[in-house]
C-alpha positions in Angstrom: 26.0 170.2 139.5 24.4 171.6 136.2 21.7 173.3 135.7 19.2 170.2 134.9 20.9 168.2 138.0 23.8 166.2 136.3 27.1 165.9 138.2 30.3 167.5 136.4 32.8 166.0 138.2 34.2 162.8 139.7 36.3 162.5 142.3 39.6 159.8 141.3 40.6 158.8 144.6 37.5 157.7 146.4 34.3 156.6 145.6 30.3 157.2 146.4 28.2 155.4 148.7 24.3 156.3 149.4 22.9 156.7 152.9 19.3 157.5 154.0 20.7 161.6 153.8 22.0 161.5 151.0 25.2 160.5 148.6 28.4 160.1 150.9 32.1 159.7 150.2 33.2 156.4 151.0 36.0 156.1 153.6 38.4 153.8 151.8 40.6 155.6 148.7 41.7 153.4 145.9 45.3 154.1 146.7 44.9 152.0 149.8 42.9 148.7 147.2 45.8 149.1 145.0 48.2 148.8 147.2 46.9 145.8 149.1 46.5 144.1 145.9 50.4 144.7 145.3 51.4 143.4 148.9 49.5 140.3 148.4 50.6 139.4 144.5 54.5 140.0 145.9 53.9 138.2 149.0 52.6 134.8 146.6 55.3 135.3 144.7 58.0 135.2 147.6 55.9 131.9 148.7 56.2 130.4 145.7 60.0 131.2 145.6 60.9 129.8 148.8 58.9 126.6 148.0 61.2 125.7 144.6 64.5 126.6 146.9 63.0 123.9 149.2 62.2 121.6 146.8 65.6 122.1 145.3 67.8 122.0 148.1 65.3 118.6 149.0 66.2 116.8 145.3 70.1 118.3 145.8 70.5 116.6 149.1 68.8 112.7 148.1 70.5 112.9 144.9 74.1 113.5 147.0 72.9 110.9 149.2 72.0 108.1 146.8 75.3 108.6 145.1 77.4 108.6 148.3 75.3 105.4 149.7 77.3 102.9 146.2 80.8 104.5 146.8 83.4 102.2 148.6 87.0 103.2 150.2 89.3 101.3 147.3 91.6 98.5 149.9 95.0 98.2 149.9 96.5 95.9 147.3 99.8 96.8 147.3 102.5 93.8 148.2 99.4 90.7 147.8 99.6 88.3 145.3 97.0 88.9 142.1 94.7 86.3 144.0 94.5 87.5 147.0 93.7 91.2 145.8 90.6 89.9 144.0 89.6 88.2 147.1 89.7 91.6 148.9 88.7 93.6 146.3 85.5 91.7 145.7 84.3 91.8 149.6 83.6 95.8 148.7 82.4 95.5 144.9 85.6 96.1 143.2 87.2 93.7 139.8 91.2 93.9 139.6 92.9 93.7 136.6 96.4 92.9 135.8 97.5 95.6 133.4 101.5 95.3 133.4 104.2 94.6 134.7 107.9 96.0 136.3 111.4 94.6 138.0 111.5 96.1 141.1 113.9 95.4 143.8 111.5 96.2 146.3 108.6 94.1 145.7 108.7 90.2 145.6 108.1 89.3 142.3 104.3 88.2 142.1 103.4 90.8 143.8 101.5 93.8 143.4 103.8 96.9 143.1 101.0 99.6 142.6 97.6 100.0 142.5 95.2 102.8 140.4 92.9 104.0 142.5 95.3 104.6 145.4 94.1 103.1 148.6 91.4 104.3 150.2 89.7 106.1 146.8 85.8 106.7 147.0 84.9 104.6 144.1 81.6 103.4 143.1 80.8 99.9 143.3 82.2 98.0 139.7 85.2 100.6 139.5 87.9 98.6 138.0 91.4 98.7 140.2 94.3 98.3 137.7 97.4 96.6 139.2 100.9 96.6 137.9 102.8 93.2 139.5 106.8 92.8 140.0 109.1 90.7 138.4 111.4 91.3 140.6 115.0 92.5 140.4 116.0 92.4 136.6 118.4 89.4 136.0 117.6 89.6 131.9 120.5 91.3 130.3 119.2 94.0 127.5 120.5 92.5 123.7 121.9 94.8 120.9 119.6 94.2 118.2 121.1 97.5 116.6 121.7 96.7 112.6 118.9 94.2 112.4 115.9 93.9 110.5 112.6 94.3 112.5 111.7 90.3 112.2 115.0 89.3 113.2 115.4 92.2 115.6 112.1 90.5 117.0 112.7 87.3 117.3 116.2 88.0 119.3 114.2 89.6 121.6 111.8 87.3 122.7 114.6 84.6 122.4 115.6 86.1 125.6 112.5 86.3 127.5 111.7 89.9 126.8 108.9 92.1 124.8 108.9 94.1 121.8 107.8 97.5 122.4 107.0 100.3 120.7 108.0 100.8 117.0 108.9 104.1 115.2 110.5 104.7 111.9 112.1 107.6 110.3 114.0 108.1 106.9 117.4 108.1 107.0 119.5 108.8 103.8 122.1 106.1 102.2 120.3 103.2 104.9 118.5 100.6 103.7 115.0 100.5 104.6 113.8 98.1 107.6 117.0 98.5 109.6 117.3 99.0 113.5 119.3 102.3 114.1 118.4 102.8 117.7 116.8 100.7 120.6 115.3 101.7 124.2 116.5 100.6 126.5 120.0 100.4 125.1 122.2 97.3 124.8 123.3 96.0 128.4 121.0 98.7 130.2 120.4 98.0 133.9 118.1 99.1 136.0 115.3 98.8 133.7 111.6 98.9 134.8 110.1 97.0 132.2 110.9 94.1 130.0 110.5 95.4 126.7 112.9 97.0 124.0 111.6 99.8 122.1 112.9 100.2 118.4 113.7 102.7 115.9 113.3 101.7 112.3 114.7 103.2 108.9 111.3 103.8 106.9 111.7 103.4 102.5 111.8 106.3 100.8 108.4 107.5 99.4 107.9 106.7 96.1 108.0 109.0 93.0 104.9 110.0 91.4 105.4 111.4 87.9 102.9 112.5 84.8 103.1 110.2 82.2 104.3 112.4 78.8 103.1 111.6 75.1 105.7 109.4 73.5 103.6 109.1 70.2 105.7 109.8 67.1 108.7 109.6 68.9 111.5 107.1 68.0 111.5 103.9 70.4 115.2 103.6 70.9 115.5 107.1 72.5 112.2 107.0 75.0 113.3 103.6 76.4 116.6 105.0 77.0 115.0 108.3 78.9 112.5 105.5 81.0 114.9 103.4 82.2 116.7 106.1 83.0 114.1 107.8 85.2 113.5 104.4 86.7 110.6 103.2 84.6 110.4 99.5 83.3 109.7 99.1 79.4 107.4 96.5 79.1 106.0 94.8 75.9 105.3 96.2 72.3 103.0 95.2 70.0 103.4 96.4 66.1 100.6 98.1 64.4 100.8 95.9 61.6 100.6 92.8 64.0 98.3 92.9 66.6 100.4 89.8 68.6 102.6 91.0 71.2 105.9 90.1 71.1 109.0 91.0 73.7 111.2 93.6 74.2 114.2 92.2 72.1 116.4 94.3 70.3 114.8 93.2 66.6 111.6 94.7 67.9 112.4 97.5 69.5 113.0 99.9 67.0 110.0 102.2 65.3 108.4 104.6 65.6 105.6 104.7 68.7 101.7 104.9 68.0 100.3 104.7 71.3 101.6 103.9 74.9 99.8 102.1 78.2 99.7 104.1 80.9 97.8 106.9 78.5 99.7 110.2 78.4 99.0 112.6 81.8 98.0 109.3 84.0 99.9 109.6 87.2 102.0 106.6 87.3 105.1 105.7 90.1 109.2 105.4 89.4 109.0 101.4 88.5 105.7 101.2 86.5 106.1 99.2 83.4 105.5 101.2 80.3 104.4 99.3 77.1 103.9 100.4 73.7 102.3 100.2 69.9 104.8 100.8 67.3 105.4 101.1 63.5 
């Protein structure tokens, strides 16, 4: 205490109380507020902690639940007629579609040879079963339709009761374009599981592309010479003098060229008919 009866110091881990004798230290230190203050603050945060893992784990479990409650076990379809599947099927929820179908010398023809899903799937209720059904031990004989053009190649195969498959086509140099050069399965196959014949085609050639050049002020005679023989068609040509146009004969088509259709640097295909103004 100084001299006119003001304290000088202050004590930082307790605090003063006042008494009938007199200022006191109190008995609890700050240390011991803090720390229950801490306790308590971790202890609502543990609380709250445990409460969302609850109520987590609660939503987790009834959303599990309600899905599991519309599944069905997929029945066995295998060796029943399309009909009678879809009566199965449909006692559980389930449509059936025909999707294709195979020779098999196992299954009666009519019947269904496999299922997807397998027997006894979880599904949910509305999951479409897709059923492949047998024809039955192949009797069709597989045609040659090697040489032929797809339309014919075509129509010999449905002749004899079977399916075009799948097409592809490929160049193939000195073969004329639309030509069957291979087939699947090949000509007098057996054991076949589907019937359908698969083809390959011969594809054309892509046409050309060129740059159309200037003719203008060149003589006619020698630029329809150098057209046809690039593979260009000369087409009409009209005289300067007289606007009517008049054909390609051999009285007309010399002169000198004025202007061309297509125009000079147009990019124009091997065939394209080239016309011309002349003088």
């Amino acid at each position: 205490m100084n001299s006119i009866g003001w304290e000088t110091g202050v004590e930082a881990d307790c605090c003063w109380m006042t008494s009938g004798s007199g200022r006191q230290r109190a008995s609890v230190p700050r240390v011991r507020i803090l720390s229950v203050l801490v306790k308590s603050f971790f202890g609502f945060v543990l609380k709250a902690l445990v409460l969302l893992v609850v109520a987590l784990v609660s939503a987790l479990t009834a959303m599990r639940f309600a899905i599991h409650v519309g599944e069905v076990a997929v029945p066995n379809l295998v060796s029943k007629t399309p009909a009678e599947a879809r009566a199965d099927a449909s006692t559980v929820g389930l449509p059936v579609e025909v999707e294709r179908q195979y020779y098999s010398d196992g299954i009666a023809a009519g019947k269904i040879l496999s299922q997807i899903p397998p027997a006894g799937t979880k599904v949910r209720r509305g999951w479409q079963v897709r059923v492949a059904v047998s024809l039955g031990p192949q009797r069709l004989a597989i045609p040659s339709v090697i040489g032929e053009t797809e339309r014919a190649a075509e129509m010999n195969i449905q002749r004899r009761g079977l399916e075009l498959g799948a097409l592809a086509a490929m160049q193939l140099p000195d073969t004329p374009a639309d030509q069957v050069v291979a087939q699947s399965p090949p000509p007098n196959a057996t054991g076949v599981s589907a019937p359908k014949i698969s083809l390959l085609l011969t594809a054309a050639p892509p046409t050309q592309a060129f740059v159309m050049p200037n003719f203008a002020g060149q003589p006619l005679n020698g630029v329809k010479l150098a057209l046809q023989n690039a593979g260009f068609k000369v087409g009409t040509m009209t005289l300067s003098s007289q606007p009517t146009t008049v054909p390609a004969t051999p009285s007309a088509s010399s002169g000198t060229i004025v202007s061309q259709t297509p125009a000079p640097g147009e990019k124009v295909l091997a065939g394209t008919v080239v016309n011309f103004e002349v003088r």
